[in-house]
C-alpha positions as CSV (number, residue, x, y, z in Angstrom):
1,X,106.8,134.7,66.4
2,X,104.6,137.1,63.9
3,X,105.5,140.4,63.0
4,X,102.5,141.8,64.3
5,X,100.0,139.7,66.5
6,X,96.9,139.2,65.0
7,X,93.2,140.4,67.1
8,X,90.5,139.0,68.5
9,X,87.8,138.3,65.2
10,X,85.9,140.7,67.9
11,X,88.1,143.4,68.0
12,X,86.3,145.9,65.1
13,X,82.2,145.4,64.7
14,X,83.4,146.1,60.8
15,X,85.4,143.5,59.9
16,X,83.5,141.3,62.2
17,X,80.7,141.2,59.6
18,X,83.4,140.1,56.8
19,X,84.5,137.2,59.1
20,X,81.6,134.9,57.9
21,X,83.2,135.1,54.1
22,X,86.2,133.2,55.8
23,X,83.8,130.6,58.1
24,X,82.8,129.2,54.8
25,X,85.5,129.0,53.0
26,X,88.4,127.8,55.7
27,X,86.0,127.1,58.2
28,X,87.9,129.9,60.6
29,X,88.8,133.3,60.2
30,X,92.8,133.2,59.4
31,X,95.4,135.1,61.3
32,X,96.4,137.2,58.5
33,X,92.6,138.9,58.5
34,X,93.0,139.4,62.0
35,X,96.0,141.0,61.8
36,X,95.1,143.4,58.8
37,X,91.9,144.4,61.1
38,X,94.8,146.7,63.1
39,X,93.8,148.9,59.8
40,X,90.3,148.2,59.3
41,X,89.9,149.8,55.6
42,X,92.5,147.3,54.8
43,X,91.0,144.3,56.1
44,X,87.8,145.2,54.7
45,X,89.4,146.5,51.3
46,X,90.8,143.1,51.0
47,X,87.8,140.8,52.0
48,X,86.1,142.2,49.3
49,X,88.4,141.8,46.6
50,X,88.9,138.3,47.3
51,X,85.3,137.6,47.3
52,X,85.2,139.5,43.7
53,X,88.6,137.4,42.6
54,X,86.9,133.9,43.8
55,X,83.2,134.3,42.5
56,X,83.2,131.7,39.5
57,X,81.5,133.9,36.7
58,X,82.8,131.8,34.0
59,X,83.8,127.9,33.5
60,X,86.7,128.2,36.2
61,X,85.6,126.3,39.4
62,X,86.4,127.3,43.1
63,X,88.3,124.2,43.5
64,X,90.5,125.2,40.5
65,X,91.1,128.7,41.7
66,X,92.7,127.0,44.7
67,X,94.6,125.0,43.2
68,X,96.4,127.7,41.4
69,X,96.8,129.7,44.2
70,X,98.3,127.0,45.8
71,X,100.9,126.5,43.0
72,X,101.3,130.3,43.4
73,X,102.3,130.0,46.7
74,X,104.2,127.1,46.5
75,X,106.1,129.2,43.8
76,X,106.9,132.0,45.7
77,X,107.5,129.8,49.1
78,X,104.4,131.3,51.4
79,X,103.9,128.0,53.8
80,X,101.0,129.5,55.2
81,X,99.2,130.1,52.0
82,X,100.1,127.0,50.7
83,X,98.7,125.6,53.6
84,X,95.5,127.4,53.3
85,X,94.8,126.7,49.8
86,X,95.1,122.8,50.3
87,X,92.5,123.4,53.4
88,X,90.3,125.4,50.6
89,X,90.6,123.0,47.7
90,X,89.7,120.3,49.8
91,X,86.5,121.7,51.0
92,X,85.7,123.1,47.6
93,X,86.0,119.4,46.0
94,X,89.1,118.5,45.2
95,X,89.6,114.9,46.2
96,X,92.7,113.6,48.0
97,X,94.5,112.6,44.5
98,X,94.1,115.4,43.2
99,X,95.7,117.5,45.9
100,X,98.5,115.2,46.3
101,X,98.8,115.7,43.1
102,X,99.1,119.4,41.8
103,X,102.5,120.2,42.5
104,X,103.4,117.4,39.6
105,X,100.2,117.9,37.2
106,X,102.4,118.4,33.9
107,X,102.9,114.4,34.2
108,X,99.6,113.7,36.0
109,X,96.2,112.3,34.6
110,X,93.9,113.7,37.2
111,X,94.3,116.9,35.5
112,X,92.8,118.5,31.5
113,X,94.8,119.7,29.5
114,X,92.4,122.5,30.1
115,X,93.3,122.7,33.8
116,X,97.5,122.4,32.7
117,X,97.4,125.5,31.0
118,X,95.7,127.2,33.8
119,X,98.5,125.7,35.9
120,X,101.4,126.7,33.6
121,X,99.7,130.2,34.0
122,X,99.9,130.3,37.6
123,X,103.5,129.3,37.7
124,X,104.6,131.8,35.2
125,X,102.9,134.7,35.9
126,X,103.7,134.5,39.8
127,X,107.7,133.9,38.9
128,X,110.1,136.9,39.6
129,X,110.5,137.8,36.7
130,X,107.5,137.0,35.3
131,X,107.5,134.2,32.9
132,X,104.3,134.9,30.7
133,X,105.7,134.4,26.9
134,X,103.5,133.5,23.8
135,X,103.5,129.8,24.4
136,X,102.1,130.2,27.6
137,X,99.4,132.6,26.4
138,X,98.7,130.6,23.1
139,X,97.8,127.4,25.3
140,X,95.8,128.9,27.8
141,X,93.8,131.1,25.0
142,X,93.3,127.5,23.7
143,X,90.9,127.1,26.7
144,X,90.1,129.8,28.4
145,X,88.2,133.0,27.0
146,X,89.0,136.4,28.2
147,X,86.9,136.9,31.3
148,X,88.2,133.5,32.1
149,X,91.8,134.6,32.1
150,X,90.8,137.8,33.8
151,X,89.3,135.8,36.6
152,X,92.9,133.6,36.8
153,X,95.0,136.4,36.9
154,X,93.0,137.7,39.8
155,X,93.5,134.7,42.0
156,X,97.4,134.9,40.8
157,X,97.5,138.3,42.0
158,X,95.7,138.0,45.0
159,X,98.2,135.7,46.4
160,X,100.8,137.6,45.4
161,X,99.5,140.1,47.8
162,X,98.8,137.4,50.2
163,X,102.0,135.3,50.4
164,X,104.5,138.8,50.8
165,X,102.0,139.5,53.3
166,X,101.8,136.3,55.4
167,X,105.5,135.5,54.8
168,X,106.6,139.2,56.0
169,X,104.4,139.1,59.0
170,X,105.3,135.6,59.8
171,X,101.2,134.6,60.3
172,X,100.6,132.2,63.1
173,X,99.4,128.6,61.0
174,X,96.0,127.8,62.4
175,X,95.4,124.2,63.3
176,X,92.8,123.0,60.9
177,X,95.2,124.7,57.8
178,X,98.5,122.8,59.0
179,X,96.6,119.6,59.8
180,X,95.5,120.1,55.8
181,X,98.9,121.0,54.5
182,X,100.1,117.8,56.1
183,X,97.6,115.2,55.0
184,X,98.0,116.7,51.3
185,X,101.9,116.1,51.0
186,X,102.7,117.0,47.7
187,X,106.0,116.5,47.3
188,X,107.4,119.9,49.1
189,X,108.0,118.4,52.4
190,X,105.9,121.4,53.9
191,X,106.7,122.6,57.2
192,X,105.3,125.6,58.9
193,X,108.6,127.1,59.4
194,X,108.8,130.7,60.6
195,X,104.6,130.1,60.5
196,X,104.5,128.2,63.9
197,X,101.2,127.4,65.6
């Protein structure tokens, strides 16, 4: 049962508006929004900084930034996220290899060594502690300019926000993100756990 029960995508004409950012990228509006619409300047606050953090400005592609904030949430054990981000790479392009795939790219060919030092990235910099040393940032500057890295860390950092937030509240899974989360096994056995439908 969640924390808090989310609204009705009705509930504030405000957030209502935002709403349509989340039909096209999940397909629904997710619990979480709804419940953050209880404090309207935080649902909107939020909406647009994840439209900021997932415009693709640089090389980085909107299937990539899913993909590492899937491996962000898998990191810090957010079901729900990691459910979400599979739903999201999917329908931003990433092929059914390559999302079985992600939680093993280190020893996979489906990714560039490009995209593994995003990867390594994602895993380090979302680890408690943090993990970022030289090596990490030497490979990834390999790759990746500046703006690039600026753009990563924002998706990193967004789902840090995101998985305290869905994990702590205990966010009702929506169908179409657990039926993704379960056709993408990656290896994690996921479950929805304490994010039942």
């Amino acid at each position: 049962m969640p924390l808090v029960e989310p609204l009705d995508h009705m509930a504030n004409p405000d957030v209502a508006e935002l709403v349509t950012f989340y039909n096209e990228t999940l397909g629904f509006c997710p619990n979480s929004l709804l419940t953050m619409q209880r404090r309207p300047d935080i649902a909107e606050a939020f909406v647009l900084l994840n439209k900021a953090v997932m415009a693709n400005r640089g090389r980085l592609t909107a299937e990539q930034k899913r993909l590492m904030a899937y491996l962000t949430s898998a990191q810090s054990g957010c079901r729900y996220c990691q459910a979400h981000t599979l739903l999201a790479a999917e329908r931003y392009g990433g092929s059914d290899e390559r999302l079985k795939q992600i939680w093993n790219f280190r020893d996979s060919a489906v990714f560039s060594s490009a995209e593994k030092a995003l990867f390594e990235f994602a895993l380090a910099a979302s680890a408690v502690p943090n993990a970022v040393d030289e090596t990490i940032e030497t490979d990834l500057k390999r790759f990746w300019d500046d703006g690039e890295i600026v753009e990563a860390l924002g998706v990193i950092a967004l789902f840090g926000y995101l998985n305290r937030w869905n994990d702590s509240m205990a966010t009702r899974i929506e169908s179409p993100a657990q039926a993704a989360a379960e056709r993408h096994d990656t290896g994690l056995n996921w479950e929805p756990g304490k994010h039942q439908p």
